[in-house]
C-alpha positions in Angstrom: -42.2 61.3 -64.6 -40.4 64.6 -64.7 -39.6 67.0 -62.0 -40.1 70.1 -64.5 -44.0 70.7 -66.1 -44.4 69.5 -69.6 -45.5 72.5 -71.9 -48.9 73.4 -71.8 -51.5 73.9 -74.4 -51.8 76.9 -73.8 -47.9 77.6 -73.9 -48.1 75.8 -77.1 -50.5 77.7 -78.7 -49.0 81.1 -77.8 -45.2 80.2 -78.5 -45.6 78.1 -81.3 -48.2 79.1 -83.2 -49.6 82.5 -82.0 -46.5 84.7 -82.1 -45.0 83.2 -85.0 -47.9 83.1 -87.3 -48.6 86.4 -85.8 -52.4 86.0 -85.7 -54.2 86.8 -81.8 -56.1 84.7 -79.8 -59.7 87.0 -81.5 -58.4 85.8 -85.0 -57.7 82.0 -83.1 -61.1 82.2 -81.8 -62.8 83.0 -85.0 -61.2 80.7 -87.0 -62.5 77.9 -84.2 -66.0 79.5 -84.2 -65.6 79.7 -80.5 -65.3 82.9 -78.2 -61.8 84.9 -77.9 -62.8 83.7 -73.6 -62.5 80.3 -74.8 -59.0 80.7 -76.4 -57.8 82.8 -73.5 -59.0 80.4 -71.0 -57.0 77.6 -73.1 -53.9 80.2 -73.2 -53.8 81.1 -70.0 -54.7 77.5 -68.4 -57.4 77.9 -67.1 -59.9 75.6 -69.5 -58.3 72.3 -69.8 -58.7 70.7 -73.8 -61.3 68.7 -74.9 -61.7 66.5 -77.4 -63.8 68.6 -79.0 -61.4 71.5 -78.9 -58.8 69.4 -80.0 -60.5 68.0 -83.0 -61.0 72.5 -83.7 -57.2 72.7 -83.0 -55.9 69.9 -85.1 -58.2 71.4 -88.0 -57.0 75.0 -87.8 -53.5 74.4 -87.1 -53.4 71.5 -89.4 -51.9 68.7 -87.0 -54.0 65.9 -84.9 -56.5 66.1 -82.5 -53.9 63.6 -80.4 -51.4 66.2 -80.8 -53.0 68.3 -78.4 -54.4 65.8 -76.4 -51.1 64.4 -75.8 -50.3 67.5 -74.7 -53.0 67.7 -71.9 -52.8 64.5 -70.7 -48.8 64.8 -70.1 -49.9 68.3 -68.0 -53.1 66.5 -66.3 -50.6 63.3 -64.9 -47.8 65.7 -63.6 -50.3 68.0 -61.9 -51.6 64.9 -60.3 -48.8 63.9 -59.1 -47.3 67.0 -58.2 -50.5 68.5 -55.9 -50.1 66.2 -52.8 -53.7 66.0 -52.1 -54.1 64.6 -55.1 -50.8 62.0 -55.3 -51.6 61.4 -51.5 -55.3 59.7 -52.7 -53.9 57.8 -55.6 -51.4 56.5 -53.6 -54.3 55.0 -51.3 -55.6 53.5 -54.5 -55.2 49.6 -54.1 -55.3 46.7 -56.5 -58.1 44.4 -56.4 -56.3 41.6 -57.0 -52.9 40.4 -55.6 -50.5 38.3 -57.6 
């Protein structure tokens, strides 16, 4: 576990595909066949990936669906950990059985 954030989706999708390909989140969201809300909300962080959107991504962007999962689980586990309400309740979390 890292103390800096892992890149985002949304980061990801804006810095490495976005800008460079020079296309906007409208054309993003057309070429998904969802709406340009549903892109920004990815962008911006505020809608986390599914695996549906994923399995959209990988086909428009021509990589995996795990690609991008990857990338939002690695950004769900350090929030987790880094939100102490959150770490404070896993770390109540006990094992079942002791060895």
């Amino acid at each position: 576990m890292t103390k800096r954030q892992p890149v985002s989706v949304g980061e990801m999708i804006t810095e490495e595909y976005l800008k460079p390909l020079g296309i906007t989140q409208g054309q993003l969201a057309k070429a998904m066949g969802v709406s340009r809300r549903t892109v920004n909300e990815v962008c911006t962080g505020k809608r986390t990936v599914t695996v549906e959107t994923a399995l959209m991504l990988a086909k428009v962007f021509d990589n995996t669906p795990d690609f991008w999962l990857n990338l939002q689980r690695r950004n769900d586990i350090w929030n987790v950990f880094h939100i102490p309400e959150k770490k404070a309740r896993i770390d109540k979390a006990r094992p079942l059985i002791r060895v």
